[in-house]
Structure formats: structure tokens, C-alpha cells
TIFITOR-660163 format. One record per residue (C-alpha): x, y, z; residue in one letter; residue number from 1. Coordinates in nm, 3 decimals. Layout:
BEGIN
{r {X,Y,Z},"A",NUM} ...
//
This chain:
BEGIN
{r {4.845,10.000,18.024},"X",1} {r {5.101,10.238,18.057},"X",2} {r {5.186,10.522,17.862},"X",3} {r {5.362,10.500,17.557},"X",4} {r {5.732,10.736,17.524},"X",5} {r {5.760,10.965,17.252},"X",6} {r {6.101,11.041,17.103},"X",7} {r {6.157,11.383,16.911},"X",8} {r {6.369,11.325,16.619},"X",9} {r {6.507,11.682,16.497},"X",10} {r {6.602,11.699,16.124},"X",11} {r {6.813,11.958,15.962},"X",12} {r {6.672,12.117,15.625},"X",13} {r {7.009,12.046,15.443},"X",14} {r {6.951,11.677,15.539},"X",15} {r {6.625,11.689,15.375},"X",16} {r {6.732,11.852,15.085},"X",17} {r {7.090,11.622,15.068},"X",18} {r {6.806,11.328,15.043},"X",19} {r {6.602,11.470,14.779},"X",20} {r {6.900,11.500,14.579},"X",21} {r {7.043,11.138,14.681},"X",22} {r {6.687,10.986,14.593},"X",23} {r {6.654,11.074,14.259},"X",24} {r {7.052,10.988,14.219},"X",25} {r {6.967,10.641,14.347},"X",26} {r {6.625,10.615,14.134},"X",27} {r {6.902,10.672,13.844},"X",28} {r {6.637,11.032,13.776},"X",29} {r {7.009,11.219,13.771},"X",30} {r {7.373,11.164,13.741},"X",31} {r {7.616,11.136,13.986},"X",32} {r {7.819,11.436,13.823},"X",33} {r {7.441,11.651,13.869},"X",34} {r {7.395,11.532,14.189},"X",35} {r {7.748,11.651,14.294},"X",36} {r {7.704,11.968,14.192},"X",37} {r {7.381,12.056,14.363},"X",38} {r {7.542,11.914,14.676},"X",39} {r {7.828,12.124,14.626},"X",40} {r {8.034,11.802,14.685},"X",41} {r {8.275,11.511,14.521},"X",42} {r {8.128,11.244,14.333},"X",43} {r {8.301,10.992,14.559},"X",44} {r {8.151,11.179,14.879},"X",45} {r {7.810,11.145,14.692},"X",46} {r {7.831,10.781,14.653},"X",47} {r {7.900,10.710,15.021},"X",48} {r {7.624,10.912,15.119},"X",49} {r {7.409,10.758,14.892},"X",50} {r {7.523,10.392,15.053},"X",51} {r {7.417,10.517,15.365},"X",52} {r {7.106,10.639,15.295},"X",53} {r {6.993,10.337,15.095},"X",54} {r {7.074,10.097,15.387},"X",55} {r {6.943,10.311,15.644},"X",56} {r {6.757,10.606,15.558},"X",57} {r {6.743,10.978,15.591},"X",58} {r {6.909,10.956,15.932},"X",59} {r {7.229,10.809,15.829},"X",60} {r {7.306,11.080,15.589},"X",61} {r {7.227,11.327,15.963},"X",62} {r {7.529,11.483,16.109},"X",63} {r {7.605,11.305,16.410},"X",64} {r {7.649,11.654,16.621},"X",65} {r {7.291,11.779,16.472},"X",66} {r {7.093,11.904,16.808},"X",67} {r {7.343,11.878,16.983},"X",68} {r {7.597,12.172,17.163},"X",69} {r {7.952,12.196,17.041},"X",70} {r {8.202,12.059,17.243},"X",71} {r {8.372,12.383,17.207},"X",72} {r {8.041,12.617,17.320},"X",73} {r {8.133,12.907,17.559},"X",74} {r {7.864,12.914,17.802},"X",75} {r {7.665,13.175,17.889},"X",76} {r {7.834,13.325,18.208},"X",77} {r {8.151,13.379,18.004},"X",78} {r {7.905,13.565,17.745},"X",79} {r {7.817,13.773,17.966},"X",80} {r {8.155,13.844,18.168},"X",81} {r {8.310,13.956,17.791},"X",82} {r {7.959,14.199,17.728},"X",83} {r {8.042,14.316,18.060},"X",84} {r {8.422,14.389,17.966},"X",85} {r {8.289,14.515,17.687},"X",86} {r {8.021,14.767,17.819},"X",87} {r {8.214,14.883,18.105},"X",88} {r {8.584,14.880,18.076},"X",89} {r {8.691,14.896,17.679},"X",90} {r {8.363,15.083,17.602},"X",91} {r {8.598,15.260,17.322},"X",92} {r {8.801,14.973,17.150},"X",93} {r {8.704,14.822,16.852},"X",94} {r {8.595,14.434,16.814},"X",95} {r {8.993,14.315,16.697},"X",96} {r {9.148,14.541,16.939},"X",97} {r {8.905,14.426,17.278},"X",98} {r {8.952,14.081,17.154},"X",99} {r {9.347,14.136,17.172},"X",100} {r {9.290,14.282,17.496},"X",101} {r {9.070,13.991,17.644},"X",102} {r {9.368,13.795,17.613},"X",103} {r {9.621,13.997,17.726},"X",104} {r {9.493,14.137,18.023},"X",105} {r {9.180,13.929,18.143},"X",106} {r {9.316,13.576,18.035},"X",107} {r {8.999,13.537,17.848},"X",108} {r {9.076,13.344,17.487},"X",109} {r {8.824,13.332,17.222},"X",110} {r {8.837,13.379,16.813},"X",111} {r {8.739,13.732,16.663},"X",112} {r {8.402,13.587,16.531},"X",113} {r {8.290,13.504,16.869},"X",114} {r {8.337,13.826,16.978},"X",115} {r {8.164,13.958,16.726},"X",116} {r {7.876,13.720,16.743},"X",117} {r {7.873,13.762,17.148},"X",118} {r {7.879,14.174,17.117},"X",119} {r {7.605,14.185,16.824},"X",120} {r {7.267,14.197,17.008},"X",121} {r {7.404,14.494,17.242},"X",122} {r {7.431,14.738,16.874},"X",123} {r {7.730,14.904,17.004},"X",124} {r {7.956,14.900,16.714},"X",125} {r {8.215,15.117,16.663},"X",126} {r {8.176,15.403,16.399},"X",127} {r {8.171,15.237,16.075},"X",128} {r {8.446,15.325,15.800},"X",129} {r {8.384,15.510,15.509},"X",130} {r {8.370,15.346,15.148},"X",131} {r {8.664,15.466,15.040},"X",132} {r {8.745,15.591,14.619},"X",133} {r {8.968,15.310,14.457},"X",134} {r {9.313,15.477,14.418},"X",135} {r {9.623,15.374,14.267},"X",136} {r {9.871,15.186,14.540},"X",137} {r {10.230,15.328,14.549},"X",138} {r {10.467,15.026,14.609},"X",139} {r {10.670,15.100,14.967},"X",140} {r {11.021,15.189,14.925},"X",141} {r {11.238,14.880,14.948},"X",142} {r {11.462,14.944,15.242},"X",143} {r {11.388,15.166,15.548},"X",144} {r {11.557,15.497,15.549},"X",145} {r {11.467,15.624,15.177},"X",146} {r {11.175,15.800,15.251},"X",147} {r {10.993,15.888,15.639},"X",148} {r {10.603,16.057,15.577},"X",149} {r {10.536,16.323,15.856},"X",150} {r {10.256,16.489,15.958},"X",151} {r {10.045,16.649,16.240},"X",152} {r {9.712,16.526,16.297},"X",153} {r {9.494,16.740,16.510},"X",154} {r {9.213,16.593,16.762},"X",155} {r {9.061,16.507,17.055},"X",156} {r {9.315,16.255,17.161},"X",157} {r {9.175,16.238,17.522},"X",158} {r {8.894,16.317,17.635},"X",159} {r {8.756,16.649,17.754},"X",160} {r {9.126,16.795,17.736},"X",161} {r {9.058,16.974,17.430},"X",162} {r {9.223,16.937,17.084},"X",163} {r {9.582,16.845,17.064},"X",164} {r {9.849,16.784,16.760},"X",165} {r {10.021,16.467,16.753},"X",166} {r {10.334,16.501,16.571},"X",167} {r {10.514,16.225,16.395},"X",168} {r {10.675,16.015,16.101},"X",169} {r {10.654,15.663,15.953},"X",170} {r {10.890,15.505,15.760},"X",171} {r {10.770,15.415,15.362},"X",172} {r {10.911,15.084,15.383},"X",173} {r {10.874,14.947,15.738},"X",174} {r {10.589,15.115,15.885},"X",175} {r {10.821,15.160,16.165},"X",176} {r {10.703,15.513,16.406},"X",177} {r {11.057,15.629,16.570},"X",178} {r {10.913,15.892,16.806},"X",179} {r {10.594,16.077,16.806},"X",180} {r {10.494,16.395,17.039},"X",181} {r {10.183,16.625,17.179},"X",182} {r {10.136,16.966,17.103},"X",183} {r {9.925,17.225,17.150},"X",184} {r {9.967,17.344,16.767},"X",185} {r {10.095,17.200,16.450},"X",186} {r {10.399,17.403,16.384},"X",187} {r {10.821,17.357,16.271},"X",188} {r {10.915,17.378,16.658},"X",189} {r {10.699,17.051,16.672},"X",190} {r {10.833,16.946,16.359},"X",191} {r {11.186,16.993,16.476},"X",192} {r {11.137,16.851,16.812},"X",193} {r {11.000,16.506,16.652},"X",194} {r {11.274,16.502,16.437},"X",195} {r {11.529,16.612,16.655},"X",196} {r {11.408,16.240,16.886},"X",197} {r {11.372,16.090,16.536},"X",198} {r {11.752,16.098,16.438},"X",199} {r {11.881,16.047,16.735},"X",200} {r {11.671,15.688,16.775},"X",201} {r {11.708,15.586,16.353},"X",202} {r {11.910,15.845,16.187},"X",203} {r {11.861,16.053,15.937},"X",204} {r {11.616,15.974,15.640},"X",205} {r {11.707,16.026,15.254},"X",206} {r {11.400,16.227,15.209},"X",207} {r {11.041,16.369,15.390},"X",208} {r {10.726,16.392,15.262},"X",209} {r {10.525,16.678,15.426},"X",210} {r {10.222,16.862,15.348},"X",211} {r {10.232,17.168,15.115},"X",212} {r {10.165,17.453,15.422},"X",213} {r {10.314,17.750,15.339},"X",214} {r {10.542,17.739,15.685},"X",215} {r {10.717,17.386,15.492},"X",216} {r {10.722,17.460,15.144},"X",217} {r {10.821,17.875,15.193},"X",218} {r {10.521,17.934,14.962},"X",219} {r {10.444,18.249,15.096},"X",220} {r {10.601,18.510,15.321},"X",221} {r {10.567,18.446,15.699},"X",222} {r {10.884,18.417,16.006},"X",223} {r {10.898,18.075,15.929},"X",224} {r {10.895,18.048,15.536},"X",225} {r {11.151,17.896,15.368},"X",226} {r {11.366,17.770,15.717},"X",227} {r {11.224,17.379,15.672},"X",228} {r {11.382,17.379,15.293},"X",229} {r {11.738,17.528,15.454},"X",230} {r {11.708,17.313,15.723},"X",231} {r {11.681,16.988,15.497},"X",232} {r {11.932,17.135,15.248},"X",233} {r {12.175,17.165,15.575},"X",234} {r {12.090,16.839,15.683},"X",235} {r {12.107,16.644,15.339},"X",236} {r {11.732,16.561,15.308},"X",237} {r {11.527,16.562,15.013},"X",238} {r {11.180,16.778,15.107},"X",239} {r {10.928,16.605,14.924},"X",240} {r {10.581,16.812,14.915},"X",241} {r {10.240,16.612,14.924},"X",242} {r {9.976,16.753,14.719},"X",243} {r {9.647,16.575,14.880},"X",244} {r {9.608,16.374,15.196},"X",245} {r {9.572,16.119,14.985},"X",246} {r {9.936,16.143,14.856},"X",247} {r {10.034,16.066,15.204},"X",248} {r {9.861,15.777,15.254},"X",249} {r {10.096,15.575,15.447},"X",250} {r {10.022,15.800,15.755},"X",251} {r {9.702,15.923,15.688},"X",252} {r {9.605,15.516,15.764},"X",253} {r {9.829,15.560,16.046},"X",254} {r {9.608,15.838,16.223},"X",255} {r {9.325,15.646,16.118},"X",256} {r {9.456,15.311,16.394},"X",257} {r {9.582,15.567,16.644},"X",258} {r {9.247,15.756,16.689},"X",259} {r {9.089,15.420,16.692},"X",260} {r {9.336,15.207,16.944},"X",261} {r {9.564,15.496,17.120},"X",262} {r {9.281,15.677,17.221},"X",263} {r {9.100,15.401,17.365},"X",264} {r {9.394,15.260,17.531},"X",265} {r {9.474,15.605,17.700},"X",266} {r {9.133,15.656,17.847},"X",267} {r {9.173,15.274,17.978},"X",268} {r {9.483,15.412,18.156},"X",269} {r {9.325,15.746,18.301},"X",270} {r {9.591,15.969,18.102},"X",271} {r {9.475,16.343,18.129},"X",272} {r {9.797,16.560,18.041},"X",273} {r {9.979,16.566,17.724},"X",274} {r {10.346,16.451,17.871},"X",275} {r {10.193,16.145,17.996},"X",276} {r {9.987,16.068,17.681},"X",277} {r {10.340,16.137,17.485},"X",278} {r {10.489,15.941,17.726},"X",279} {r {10.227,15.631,17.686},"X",280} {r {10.296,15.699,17.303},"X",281} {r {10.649,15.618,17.290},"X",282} {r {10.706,15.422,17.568},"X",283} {r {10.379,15.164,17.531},"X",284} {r {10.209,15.198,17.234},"X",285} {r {10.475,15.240,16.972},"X",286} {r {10.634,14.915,17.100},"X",287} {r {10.313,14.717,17.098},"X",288} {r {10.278,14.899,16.735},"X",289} {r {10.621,14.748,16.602},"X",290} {r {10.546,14.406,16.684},"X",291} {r {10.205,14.402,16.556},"X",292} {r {10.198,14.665,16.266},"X",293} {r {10.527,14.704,16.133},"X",294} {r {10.657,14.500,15.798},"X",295} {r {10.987,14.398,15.654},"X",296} {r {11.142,14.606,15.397},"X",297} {r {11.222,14.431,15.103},"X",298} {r {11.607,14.495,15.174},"X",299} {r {11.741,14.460,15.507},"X",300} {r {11.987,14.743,15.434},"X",301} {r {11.946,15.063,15.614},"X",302} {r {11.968,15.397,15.447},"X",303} {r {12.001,15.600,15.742},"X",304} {r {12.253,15.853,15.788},"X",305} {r {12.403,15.953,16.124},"X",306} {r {12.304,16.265,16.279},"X",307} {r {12.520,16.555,16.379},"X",308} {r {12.627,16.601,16.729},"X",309} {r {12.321,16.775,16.921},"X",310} {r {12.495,17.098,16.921},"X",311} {r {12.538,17.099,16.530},"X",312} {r {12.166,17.007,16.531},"X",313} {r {12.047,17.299,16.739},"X",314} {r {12.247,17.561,16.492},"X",315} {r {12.053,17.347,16.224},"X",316} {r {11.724,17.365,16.331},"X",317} {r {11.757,17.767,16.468},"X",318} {r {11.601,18.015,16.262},"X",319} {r {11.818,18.208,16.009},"X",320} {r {11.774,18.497,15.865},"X",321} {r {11.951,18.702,15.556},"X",322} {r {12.011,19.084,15.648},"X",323} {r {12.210,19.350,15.466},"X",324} {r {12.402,19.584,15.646},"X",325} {r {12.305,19.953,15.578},"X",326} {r {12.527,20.269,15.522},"X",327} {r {12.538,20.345,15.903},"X",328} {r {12.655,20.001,15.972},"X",329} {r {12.352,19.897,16.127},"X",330} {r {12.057,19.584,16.089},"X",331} {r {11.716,19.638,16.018},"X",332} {r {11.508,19.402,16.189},"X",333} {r {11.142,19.384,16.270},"X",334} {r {11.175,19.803,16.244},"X",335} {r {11.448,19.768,16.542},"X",336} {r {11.811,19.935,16.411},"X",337} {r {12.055,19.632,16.533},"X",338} {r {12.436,19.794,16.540},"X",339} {r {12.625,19.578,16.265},"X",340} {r {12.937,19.366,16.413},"X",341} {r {13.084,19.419,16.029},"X",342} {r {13.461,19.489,16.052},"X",343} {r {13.655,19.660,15.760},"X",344} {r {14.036,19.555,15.693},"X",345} 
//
């Protein structure tokens, strides 16, 4: 006699349970309303099922695809081409921004949660964020122009170089960066540099919102107190002065993406000074970060004002000080005697 075949017949636990439920619905034990609700499911869907099972059993109510793969599976080679990618090449980038990457530049198209389900056995998550205290969210100004955030935002923005200062604004309503730079410092020549690029590609904004140093707000006595506040009064600005980091949210979030994408992207690209990492900045990144990141105000009107002629600008933004002129007709400055160009009628 010869030997009898065995067939395996897998069954799903949700199948078991979906016929526990549909038994004592036909043996009239519950009511089709009950058994709905413990099969998380219509009463109509419950009463086909419950056809099915009665003419044929617990495998009718089966899902056809049970043990068997998807259709759409990725198979295992392209698993481990993307952990390669992954380990090797955007070591830095986080799970959304290597899966944008994937299909950009390696022609490799697959949803986020793949990603994430294909990268989670090699524990190589990026840092995880911080819970963050619940604070109260300040509506964005309704058309761009009313209001551009600026700050500095010191770090390590390549690798090994050292720290730098990346210098820049965002408008309130748009999210929209005009022109950001590196420096070695955070100081008002950077400031006036970025802003300088800033008018001359939007215009000028209504107001600024800047951090309380001493060098912006002319809190205290140094070369440079009090010259941002005559500089915006000369240039029609409101200075608006940020008590927290908090109260500057808007680009606090946006150092937050550019220490987590830009820096990434720059070691990708082997950048090692600071011109060709500002360079990168505005001629790269800040496009790529208008058509994904940016938002449309709630007015299409603009509310920024043309700038002066760059002369005009550079008297602006020079330093100016107030001197009186002594008996002898000279200037005291910095404890050097200056003679005074005063003329008497």
C-alpha cells in the first residue's frame, strides 16, 4: 500500500476566535448586535460570515491570502540593499528623510513603514526626541512679511570642523527661509550680512523677533549696544525681543530639522568648509526646504517693503556713534583726541 499524503491546514487565531463568536450567534446563545461588537464588525458583515460558516465550516470564514506571501512582499535582496544604504551611505538621516532619499537618488520606492520595519532589527535609530511641556500655540501671522524670527544657532554642523553659527530668519506665516549663512560667531555683522541677502531676495519685513542679548536689545553698555534698535528704527522695522527660546518657536523647530537633515545631507556630499556648506544651504537645501516645508499664508498679500539701494544699506547697517565736541574742538574717542571738522559761521 502506499503511503498516505498529509496536508497541513494553517489556521489563524482570529479565525478561531471569529467562529467562537459566529457559533454561539448561530446556536441563537447571543445576538447579532453582541456578536457585532465583539467582532468589531457590521451586523450585515456578521450574517454573511455566519452563512458561510454554517454551509462550510471554519475554513470559509479563513482569509483567502492566510499563509500565503503578499503579492506586494519586497524580497529579501532588496531588504538588504536598503540596510545596506542605510548602514553605509545615509548612516546619519533619519527614517522619513532616507526613505525620501531612496527614491530620489537610488530609484528604490517603498512606504515609510517598511522602512521602518526593514531598519528595526539593526537598533540604529536616530536620537530620540524629547517629550516636550504642552505650551500654548501662537497662530502664524496671516500674510508673509509681518513678522521674520531670526536667530543664530551654534553647532557642529559638519563634522570634525569645529562649532559654527548658522545665521538666519523664517518667515511667521510661510515658513519660507530667504537666505541663511556660516559663521564663526554669533554676532550683528552676521546679523547684518543675513539680512543684508534677506532684503535684497524678499524685502523688508514689518517686524523681527530676536533674542534678548544685550548686543540686540542695547541692554547693557558694549561697542555694539543699542546700533540693532537704530538700525531697525532707520530701516522701519519693529524689533521685537523674545524672552525664552520657547517664544521663538517657529525657528527653534527650524534648527531642530536642519541639525537633523542639513547635516546629514552635507556629510553625504563631503562638504568640509563653511562657504561651501553656506553655499549647499542656499543653493540646495533651502529649495528642497520650500517645496517640502513651507505653508501658505492665509493671505496671499505680501507685506514686504522694498529695500534701499545697497549703498543706503551700508550707511544703515555701519556703526554710529554720538560724540560731543570739546572746548579745543576736538573728539574723544576710545582715549584718542580726534580734531573736530565743526565749522563756526
Amino acid at each position: 500500500m502506499g503511503e498516505s499524503r498529509r496536508e497541513s491546514i494553517t489556521v489563524s487565531k482570529k479565525s478561531v476566535y471569529q467562529s467562537k463568536i459566529l457559533t454561539d450567534f448561530l446556536e441563537n446563545k447571543i445576538t447579532r448586535r453582541t456578536a457585532a461588537e465583539l467582532l468589531n464588525m457590521s451586523e450585515r458583515q456578521v450574517t454573511r460570515l455566519a452563512k458561510r460558516m454554517a454551509k462550510g465550516g471554519l475554513l470559509e470564514i479563513q482569509h483567502k491570502g492566510s499563509g500565503r506571501a503578499s503579492n506586494h512582499a519586497i524580497d529579501k535582496k532588496q531588504v538588504e540593499t536598503i540596510q545596506k544604504l542605510f548602514t553605509e551611505k545615509y548612516l546619519n538621516f533619519n527614517y522619513q528623510h532616507f526613505n525620501e532619499k531612496l527614491k530620489q537618488f537610488e530609484g528604490i520606492e517603498v512606504s515609510y513603514s517598511s522602512v521602518k520595519r526593514f531598519l528595526a532589527p539593526l537598533k540604529m535609530t536616530k536620537r530620540p526626541r524629547k517629550g516636550r511641556k504642552v505650551r500654548r500655540y501662537r497662530a502664524r501671522k496671516e500674510c508673509q512679511g509681518l513678522l521674520l524670527q531670526m536667530d543664530g544657532s551654534v553647532h557642529e554642523w559638519v563634522r570634525g570642523a569645529g562649532q559654527w553659527c548658522l545665521i538666519a530668519g523664517i518667515d511667521d506665516a510661510t515658513s519660507e527661509v530667504p537666505y541663511g549663512e556660516f559663521f564663526l560667531t554669533e554676532s550683528l555683522e552676521g546679523y547684518t550680512q543675513v539680512l543684508s541677502k534677506t532684503f535684497e531676495i524678499s524685502g523688508i519685513p514689518r517686524a523681527v523677533y530676536v533674542d534678548c542679548a544685550s548686543w540686540l536689545s542695547g541692554t547693557t553698555k558694549c561697542e555694539e549696544s543699542g546700533q540693532f534698535k537704530r538700525m531697525c528704527r532707520e530701516l522701519d522695522i519693529h524689533p521685537i525681543y523674545a524672552e525664552s527660546a520657547q517664544a521663538k518657536g517657529r525657528i527653534e523647530r527650524l534648527w531642530g530639522t536642519f541639525q537633523d537633515r542639513l547635516i546629514a545631507e552635507m556629510g553625504l556630499h563631503g562638504i568640509k568648509t563653511m562657504q561651501d556648506a553656506t553655499r549647499y544651504l542656499n543653493e540646495v537645501f533651502l529649495p528642497y526646504w520650500r517645496e517640502h516645508f513651507t505653508v501658505k499664508p492665509l493671505r496671499l498679500e505680501s507685506l514686504y517693503q522694498s529695500a534701499p539701494n545697497p549703498q543706503q544699506l551700508k550707511e544703515i547697517f555701519a556703526f554710529k556713534y554720538e560724540r560731543k565736541i570739546r572746548n579745543d574742538e576736538t573728539i574723544l574717542w576710545q582715549n584718542d583726541l580726534y580734531q573736530s571738522m565743526h565749522e563756526f559761521g
